[in-house]
PDBQT receptor file of N, H, CA, C and O in Angstrom, charges set to zero:
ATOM      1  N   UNK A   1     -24.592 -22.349  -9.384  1.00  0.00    +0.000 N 
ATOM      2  CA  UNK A   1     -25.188 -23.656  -9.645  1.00  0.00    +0.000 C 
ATOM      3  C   UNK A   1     -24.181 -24.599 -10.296  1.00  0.00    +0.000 C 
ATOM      4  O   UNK A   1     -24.684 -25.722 -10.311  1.00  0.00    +0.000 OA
ATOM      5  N   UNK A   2     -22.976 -24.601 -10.835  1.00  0.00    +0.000 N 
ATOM      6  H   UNK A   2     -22.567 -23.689 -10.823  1.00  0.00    +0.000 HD
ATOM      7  CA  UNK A   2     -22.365 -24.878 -11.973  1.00  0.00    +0.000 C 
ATOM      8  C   UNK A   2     -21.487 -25.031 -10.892  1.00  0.00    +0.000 C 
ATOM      9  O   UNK A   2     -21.121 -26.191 -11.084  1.00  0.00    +0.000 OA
ATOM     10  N   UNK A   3     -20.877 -24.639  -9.851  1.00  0.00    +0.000 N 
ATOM     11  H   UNK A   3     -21.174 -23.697  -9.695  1.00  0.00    +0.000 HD
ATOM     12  CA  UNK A   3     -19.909 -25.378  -8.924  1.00  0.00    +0.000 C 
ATOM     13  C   UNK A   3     -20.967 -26.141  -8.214  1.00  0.00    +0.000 C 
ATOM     14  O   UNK A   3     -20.637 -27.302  -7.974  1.00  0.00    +0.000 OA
ATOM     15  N   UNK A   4     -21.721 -25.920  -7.960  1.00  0.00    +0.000 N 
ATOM     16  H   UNK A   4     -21.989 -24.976  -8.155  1.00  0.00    +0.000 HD
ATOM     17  CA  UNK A   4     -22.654 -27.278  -7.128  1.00  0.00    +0.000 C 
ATOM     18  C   UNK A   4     -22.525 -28.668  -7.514  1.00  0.00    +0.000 C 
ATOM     19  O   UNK A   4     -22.513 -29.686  -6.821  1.00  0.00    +0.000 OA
ATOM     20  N   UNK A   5     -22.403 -28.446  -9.149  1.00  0.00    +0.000 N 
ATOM     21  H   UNK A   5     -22.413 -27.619  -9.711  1.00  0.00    +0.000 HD
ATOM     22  CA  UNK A   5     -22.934 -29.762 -10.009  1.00  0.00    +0.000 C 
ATOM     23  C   UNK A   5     -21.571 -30.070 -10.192  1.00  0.00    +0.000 C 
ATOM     24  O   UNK A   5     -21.350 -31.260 -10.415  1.00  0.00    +0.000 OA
ATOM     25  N   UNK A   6     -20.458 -29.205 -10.153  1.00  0.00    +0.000 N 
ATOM     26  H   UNK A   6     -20.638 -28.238  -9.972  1.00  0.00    +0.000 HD
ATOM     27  CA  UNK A   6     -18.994 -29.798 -10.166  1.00  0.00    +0.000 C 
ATOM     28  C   UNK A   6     -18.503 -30.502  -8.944  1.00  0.00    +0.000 C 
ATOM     29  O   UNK A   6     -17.596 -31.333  -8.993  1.00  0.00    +0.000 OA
ATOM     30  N   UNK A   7     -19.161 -30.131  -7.774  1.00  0.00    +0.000 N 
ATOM     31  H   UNK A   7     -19.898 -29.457  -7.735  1.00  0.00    +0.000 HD
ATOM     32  CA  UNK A   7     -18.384 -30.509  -6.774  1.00  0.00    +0.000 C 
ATOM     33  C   UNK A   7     -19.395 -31.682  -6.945  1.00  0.00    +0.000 C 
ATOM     34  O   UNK A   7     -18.875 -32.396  -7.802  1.00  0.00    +0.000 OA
ATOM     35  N   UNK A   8     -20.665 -32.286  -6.535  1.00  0.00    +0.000 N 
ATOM     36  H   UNK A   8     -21.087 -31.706  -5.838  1.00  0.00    +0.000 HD
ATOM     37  CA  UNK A   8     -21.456 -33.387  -7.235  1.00  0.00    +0.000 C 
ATOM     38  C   UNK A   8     -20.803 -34.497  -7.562  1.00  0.00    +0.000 C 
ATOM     39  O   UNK A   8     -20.707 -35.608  -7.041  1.00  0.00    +0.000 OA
ATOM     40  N   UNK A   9     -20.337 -33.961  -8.591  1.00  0.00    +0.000 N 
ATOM     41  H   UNK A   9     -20.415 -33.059  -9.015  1.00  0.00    +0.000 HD
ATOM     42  CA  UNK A   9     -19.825 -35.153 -10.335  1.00  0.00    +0.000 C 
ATOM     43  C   UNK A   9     -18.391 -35.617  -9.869  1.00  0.00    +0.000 C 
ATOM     44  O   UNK A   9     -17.801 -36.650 -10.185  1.00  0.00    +0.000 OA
ATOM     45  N   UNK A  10     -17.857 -34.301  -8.798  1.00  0.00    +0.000 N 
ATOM     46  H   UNK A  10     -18.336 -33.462  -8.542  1.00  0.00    +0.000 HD
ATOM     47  CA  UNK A  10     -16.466 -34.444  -8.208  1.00  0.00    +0.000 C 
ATOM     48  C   UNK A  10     -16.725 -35.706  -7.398  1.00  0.00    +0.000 C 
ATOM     49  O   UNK A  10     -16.408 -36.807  -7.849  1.00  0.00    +0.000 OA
ATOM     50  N   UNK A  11     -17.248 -35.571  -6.311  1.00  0.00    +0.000 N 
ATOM     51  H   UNK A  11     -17.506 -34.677  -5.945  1.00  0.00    +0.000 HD
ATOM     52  CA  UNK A  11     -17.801 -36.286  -5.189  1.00  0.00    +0.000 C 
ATOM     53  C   UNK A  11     -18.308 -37.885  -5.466  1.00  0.00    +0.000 C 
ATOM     54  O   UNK A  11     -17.964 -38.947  -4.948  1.00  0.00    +0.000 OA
ATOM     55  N   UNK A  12     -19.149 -37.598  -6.375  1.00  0.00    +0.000 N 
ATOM     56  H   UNK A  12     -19.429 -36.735  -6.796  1.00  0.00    +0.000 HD
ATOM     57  CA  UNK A  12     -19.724 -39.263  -6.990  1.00  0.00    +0.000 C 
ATOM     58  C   UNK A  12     -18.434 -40.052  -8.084  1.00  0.00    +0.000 C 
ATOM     59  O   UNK A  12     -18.425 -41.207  -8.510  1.00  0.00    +0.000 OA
ATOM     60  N   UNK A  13     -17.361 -38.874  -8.326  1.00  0.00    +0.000 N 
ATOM     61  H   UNK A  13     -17.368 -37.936  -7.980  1.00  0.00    +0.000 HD
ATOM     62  CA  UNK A  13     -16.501 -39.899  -9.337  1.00  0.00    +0.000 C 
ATOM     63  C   UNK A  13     -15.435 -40.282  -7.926  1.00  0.00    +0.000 C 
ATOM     64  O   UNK A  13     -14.807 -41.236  -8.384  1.00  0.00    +0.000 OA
ATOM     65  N   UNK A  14     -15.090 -40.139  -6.997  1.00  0.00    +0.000 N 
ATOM     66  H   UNK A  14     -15.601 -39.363  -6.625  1.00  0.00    +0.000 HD
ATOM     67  CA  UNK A  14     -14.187 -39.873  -5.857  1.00  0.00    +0.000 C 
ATOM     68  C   UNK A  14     -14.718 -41.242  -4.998  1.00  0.00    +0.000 C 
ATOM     69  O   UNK A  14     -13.825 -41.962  -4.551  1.00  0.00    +0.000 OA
ATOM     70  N   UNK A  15     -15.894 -41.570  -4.787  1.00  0.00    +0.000 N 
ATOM     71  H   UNK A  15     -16.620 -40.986  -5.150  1.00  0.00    +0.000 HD
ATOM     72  CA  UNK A  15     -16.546 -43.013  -4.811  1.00  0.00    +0.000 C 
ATOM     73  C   UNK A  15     -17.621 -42.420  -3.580  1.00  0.00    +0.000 C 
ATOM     74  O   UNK A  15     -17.792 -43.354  -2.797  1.00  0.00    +0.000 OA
ATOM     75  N   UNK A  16     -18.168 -41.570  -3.268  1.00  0.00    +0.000 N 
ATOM     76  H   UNK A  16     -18.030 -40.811  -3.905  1.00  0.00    +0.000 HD
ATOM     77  CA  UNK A  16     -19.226 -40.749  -1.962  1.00  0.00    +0.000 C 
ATOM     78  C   UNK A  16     -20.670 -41.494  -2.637  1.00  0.00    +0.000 C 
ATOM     79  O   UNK A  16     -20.906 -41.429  -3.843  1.00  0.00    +0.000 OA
ATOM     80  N   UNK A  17     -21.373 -42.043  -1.876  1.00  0.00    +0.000 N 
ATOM     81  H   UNK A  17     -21.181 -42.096  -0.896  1.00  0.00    +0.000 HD
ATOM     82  CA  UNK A  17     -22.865 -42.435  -2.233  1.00  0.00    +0.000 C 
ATOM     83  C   UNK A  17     -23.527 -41.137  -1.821  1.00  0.00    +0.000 C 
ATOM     84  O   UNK A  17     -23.049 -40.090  -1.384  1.00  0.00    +0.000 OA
ATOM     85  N   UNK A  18     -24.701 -41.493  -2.076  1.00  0.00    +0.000 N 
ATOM     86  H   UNK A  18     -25.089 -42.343  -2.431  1.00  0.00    +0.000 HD
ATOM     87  CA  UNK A  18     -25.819 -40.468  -2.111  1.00  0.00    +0.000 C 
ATOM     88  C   UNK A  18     -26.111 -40.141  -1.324  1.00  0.00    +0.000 C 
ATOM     89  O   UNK A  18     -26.723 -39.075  -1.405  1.00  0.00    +0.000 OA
ATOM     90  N   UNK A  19     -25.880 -40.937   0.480  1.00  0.00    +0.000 N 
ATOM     91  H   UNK A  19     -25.384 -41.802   0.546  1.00  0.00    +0.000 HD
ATOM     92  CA  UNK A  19     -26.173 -39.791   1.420  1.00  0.00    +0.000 C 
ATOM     93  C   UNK A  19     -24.713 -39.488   1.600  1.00  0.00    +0.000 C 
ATOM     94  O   UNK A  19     -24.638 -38.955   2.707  1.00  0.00    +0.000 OA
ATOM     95  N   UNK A  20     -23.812 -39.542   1.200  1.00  0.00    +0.000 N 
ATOM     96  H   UNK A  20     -23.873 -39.975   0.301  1.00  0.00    +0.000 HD
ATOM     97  CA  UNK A  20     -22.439 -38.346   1.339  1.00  0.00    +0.000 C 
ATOM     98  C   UNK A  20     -22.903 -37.075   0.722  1.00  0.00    +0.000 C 
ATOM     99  O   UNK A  20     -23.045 -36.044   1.380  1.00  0.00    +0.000 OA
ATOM    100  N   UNK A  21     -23.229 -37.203  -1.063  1.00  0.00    +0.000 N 
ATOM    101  H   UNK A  21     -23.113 -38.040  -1.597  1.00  0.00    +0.000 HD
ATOM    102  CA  UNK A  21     -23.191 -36.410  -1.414  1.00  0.00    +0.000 C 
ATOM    103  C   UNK A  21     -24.571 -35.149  -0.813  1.00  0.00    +0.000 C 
ATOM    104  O   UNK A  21     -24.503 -33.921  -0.861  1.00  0.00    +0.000 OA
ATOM    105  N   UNK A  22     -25.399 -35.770  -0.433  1.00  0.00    +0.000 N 
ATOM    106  H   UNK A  22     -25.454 -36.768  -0.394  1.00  0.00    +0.000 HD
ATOM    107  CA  UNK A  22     -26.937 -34.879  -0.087  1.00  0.00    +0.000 C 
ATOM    108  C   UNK A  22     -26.209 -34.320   0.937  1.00  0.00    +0.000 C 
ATOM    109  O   UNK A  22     -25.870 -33.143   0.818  1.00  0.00    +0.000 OA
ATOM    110  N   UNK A  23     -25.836 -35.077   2.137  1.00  0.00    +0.000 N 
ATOM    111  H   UNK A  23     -26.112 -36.034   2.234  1.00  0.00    +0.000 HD
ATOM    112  CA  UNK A  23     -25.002 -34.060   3.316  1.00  0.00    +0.000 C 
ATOM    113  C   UNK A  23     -23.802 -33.029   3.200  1.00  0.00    +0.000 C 
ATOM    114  O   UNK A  23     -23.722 -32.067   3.964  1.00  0.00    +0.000 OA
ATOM    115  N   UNK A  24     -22.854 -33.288   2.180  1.00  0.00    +0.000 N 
ATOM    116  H   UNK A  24     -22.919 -34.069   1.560  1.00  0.00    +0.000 HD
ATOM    117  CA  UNK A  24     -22.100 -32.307   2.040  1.00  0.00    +0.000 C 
ATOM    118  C   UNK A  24     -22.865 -31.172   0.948  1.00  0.00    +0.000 C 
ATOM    119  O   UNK A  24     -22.329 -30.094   0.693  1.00  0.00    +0.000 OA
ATOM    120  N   UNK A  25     -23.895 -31.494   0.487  1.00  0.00    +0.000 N 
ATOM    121  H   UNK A  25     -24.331 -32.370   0.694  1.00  0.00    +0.000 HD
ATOM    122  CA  UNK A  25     -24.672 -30.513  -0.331  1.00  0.00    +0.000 C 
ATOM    123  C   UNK A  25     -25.864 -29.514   0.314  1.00  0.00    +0.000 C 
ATOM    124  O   UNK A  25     -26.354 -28.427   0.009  1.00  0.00    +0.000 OA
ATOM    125  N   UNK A  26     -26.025 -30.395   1.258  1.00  0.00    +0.000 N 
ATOM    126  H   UNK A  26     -25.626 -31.278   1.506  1.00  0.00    +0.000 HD
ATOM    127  CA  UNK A  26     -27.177 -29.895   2.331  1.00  0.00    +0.000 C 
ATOM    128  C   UNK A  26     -28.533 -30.057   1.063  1.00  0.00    +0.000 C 
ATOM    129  O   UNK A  26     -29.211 -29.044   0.888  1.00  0.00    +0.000 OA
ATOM    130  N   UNK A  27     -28.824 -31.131   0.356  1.00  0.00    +0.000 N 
ATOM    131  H   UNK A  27     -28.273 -31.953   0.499  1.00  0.00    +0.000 HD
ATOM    132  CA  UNK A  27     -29.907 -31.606   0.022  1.00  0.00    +0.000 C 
ATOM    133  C   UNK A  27     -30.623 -32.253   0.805  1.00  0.00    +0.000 C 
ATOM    134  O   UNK A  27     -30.216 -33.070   1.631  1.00  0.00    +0.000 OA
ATOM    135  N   UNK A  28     -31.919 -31.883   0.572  1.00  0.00    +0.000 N 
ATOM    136  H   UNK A  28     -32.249 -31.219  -0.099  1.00  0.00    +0.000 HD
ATOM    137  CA  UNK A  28     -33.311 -32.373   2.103  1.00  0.00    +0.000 C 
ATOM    138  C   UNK A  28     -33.822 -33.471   1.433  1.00  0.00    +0.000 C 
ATOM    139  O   UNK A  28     -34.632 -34.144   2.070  1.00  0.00    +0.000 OA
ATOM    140  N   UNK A  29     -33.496 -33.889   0.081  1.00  0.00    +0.000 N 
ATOM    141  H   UNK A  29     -32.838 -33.342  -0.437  1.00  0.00    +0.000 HD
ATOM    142  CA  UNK A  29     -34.152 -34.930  -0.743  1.00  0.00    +0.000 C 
ATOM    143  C   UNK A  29     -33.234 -35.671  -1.556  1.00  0.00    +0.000 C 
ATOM    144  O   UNK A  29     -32.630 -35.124  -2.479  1.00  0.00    +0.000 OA
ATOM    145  N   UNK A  30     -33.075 -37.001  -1.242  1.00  0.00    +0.000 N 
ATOM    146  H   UNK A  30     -33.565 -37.446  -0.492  1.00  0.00    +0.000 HD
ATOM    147  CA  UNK A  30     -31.843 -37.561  -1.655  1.00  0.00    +0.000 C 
ATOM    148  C   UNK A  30     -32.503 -37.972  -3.605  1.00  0.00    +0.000 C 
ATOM    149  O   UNK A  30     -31.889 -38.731  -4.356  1.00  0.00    +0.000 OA
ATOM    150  N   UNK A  31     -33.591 -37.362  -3.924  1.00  0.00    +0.000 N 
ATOM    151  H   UNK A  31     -34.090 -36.746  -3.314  1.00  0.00    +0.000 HD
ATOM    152  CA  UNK A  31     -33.563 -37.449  -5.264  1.00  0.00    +0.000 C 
ATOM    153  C   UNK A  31     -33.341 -36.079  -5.632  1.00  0.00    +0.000 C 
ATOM    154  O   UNK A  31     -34.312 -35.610  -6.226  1.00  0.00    +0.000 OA
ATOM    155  N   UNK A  32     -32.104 -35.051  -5.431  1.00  0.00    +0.000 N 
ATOM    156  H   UNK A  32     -31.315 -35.432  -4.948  1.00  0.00    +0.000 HD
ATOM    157  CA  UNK A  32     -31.460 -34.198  -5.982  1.00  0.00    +0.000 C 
ATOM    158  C   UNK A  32     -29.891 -35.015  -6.073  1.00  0.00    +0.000 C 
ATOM    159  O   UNK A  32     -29.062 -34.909  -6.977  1.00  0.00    +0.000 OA
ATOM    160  N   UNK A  33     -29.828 -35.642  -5.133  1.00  0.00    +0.000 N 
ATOM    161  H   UNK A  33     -30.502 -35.728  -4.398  1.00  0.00    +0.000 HD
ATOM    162  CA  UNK A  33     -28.441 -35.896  -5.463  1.00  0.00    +0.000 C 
ATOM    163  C   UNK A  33     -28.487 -37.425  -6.405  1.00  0.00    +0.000 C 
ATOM    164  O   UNK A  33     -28.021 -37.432  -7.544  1.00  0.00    +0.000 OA
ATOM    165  N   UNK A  34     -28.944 -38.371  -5.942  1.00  0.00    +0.000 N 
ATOM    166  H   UNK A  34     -29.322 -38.365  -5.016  1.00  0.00    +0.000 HD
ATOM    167  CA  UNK A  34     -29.063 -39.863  -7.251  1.00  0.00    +0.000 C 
ATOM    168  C   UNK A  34     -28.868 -39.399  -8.487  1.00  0.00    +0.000 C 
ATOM    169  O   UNK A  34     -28.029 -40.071  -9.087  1.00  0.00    +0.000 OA
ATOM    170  N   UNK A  35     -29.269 -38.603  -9.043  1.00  0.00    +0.000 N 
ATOM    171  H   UNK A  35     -29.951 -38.057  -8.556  1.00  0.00    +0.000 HD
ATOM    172  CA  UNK A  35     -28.732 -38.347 -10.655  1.00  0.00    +0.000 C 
ATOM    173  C   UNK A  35     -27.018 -38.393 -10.501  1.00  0.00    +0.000 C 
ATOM    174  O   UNK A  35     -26.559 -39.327 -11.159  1.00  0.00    +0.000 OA
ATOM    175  N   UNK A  36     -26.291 -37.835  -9.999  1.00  0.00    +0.000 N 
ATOM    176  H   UNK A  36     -26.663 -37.076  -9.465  1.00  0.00    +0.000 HD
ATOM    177  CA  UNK A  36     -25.011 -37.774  -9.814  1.00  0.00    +0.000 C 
ATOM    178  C   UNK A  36     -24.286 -38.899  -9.667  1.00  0.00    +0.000 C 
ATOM    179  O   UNK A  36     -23.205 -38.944 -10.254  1.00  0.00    +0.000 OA
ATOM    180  N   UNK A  37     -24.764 -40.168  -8.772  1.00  0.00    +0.000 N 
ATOM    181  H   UNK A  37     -25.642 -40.131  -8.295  1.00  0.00    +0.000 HD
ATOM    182  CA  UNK A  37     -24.149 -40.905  -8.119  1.00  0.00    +0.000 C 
ATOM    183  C   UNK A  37     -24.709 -42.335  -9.427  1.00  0.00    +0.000 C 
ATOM    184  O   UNK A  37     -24.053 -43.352  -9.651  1.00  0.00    +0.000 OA
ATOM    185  N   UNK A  38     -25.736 -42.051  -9.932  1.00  0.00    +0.000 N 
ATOM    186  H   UNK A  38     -26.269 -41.225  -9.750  1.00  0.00    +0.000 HD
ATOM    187  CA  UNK A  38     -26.489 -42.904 -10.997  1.00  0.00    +0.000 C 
ATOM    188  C   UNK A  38     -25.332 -42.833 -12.044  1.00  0.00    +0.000 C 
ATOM    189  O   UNK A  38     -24.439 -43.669 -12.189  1.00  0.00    +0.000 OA
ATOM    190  N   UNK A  39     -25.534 -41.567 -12.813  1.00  0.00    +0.000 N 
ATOM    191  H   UNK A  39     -26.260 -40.889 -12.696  1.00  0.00    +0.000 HD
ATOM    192  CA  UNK A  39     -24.683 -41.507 -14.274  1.00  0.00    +0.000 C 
ATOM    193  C   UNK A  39     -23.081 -41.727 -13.985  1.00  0.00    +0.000 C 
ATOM    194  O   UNK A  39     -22.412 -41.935 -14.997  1.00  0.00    +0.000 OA
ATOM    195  N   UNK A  40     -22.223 -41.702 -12.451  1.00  0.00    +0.000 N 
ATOM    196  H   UNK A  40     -22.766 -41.533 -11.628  1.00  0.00    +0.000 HD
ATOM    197  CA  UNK A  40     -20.727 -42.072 -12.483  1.00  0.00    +0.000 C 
ATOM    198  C   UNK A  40     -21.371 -44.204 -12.370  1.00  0.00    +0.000 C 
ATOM    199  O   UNK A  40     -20.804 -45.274 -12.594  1.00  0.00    +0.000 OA
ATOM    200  N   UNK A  41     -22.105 -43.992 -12.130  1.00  0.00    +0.000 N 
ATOM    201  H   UNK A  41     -22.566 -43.123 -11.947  1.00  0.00    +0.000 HD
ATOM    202  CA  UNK A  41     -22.441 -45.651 -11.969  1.00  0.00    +0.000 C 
ATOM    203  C   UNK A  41     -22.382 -46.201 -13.184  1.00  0.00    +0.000 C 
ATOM    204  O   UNK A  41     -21.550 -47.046 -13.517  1.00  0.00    +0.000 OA
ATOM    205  N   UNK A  42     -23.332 -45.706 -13.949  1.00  0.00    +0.000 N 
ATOM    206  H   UNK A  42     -24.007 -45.020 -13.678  1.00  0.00    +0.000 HD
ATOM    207  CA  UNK A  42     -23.653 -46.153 -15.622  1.00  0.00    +0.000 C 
ATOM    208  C   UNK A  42     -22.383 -45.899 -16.053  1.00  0.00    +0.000 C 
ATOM    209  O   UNK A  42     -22.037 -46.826 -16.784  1.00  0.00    +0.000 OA
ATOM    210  N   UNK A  43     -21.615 -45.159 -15.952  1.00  0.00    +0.000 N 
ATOM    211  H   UNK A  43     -21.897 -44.405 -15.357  1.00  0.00    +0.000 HD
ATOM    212  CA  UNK A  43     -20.057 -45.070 -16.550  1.00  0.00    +0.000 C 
ATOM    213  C   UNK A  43     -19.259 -45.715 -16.528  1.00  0.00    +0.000 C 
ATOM    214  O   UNK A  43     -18.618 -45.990 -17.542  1.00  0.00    +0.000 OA
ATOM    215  N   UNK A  44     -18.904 -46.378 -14.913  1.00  0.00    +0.000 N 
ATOM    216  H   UNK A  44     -19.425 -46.154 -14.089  1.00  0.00    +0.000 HD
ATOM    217  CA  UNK A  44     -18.127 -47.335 -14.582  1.00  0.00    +0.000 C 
ATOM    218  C   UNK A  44     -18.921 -48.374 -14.689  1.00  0.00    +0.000 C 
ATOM    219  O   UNK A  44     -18.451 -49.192 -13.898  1.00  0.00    +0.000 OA
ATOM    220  N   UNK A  45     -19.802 -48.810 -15.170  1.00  0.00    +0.000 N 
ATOM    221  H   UNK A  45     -20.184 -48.146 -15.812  1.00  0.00    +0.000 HD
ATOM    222  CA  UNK A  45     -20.688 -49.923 -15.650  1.00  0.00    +0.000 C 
ATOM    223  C   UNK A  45     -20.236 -50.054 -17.254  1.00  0.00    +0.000 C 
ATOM    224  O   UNK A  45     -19.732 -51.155 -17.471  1.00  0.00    +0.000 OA
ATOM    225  N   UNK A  46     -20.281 -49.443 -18.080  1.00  0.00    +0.000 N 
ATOM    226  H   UNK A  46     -20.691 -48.548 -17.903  1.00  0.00    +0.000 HD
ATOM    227  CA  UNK A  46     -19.753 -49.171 -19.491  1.00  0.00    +0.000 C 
ATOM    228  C   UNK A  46     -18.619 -49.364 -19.556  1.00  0.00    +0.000 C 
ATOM    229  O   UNK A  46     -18.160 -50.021 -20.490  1.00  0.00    +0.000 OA
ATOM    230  N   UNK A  47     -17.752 -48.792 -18.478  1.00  0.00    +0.000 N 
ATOM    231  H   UNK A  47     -18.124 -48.258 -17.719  1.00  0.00    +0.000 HD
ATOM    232  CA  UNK A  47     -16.348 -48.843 -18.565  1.00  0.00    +0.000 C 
ATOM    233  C   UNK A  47     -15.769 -50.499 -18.637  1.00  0.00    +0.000 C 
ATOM    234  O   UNK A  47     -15.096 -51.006 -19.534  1.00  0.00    +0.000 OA
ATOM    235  N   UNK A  48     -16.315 -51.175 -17.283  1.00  0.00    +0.000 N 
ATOM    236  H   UNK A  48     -16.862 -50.763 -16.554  1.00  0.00    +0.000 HD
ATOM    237  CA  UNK A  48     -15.767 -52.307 -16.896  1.00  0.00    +0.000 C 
ATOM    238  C   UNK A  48     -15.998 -53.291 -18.103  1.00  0.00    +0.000 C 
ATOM    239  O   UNK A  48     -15.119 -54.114 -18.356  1.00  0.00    +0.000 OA
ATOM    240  N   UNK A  49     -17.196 -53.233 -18.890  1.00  0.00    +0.000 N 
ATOM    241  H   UNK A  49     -17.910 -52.564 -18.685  1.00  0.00    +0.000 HD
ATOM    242  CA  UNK A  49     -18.040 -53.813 -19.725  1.00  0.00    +0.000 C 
ATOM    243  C   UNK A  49     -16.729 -53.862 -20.531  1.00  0.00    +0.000 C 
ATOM    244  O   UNK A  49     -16.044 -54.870 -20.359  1.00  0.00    +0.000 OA
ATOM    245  N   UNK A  50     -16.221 -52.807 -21.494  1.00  0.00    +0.000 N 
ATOM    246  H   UNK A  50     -16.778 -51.989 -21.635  1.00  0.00    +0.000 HD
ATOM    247  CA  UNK A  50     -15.656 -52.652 -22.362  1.00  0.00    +0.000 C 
ATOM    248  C   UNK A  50     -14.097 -53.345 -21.994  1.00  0.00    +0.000 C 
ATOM    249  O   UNK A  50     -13.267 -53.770 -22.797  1.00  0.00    +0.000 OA
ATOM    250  N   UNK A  51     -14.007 -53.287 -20.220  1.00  0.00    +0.000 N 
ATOM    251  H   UNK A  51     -14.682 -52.942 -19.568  1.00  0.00    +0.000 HD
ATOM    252  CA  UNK A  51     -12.088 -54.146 -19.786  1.00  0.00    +0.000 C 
ATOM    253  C   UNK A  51     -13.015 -55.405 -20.051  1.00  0.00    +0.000 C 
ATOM    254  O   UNK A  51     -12.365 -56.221 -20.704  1.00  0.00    +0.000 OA
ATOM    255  N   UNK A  52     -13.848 -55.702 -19.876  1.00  0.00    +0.000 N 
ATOM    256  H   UNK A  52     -14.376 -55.039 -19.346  1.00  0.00    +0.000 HD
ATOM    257  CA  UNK A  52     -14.001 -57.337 -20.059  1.00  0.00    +0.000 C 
ATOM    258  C   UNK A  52     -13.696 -57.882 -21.707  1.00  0.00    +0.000 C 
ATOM    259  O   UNK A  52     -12.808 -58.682 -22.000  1.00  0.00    +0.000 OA
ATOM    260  N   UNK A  53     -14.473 -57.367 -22.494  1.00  0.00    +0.000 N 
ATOM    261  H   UNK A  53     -15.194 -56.718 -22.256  1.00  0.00    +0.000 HD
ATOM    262  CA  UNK A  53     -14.102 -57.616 -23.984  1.00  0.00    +0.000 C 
ATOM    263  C   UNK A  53     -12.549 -57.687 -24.810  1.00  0.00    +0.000 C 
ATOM    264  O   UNK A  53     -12.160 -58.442 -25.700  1.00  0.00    +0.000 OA
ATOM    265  N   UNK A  54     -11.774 -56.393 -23.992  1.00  0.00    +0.000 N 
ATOM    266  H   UNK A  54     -12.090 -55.778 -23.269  1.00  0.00    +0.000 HD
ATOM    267  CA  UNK A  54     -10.735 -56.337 -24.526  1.00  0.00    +0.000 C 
ATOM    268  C   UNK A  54     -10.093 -57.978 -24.066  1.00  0.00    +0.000 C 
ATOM    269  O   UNK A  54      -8.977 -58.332 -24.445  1.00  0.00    +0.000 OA
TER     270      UNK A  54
């Protein structure tokens, strides 16, 4: 389970949307994979936030 969620977190930081990641996962429900592709979003959302201020 723990390489699943690595290759995932791999995949969504690498720039793959959610039906990349469900097909190379062989998920039948693309709400197993959105958590993945959500939280690298909110990250690089935080991230950019913080190049703007500097």
């Amino acid at each position: 389970m723990a390489c699943v969620k690595a290759t995932a977190n791999e995949l969504a930081e690498s720039g793959a949307n959610v039906y990349e990641i469900a097909a190379r996962l062989s998920h039948s429900d693309l709400k197993y994979s959105a958590p993945y592709v959500r939280d690298i979003d909110r990250k690089r959302l935080a991230e950019d936030s913080f190049d703007r201020v500097e």
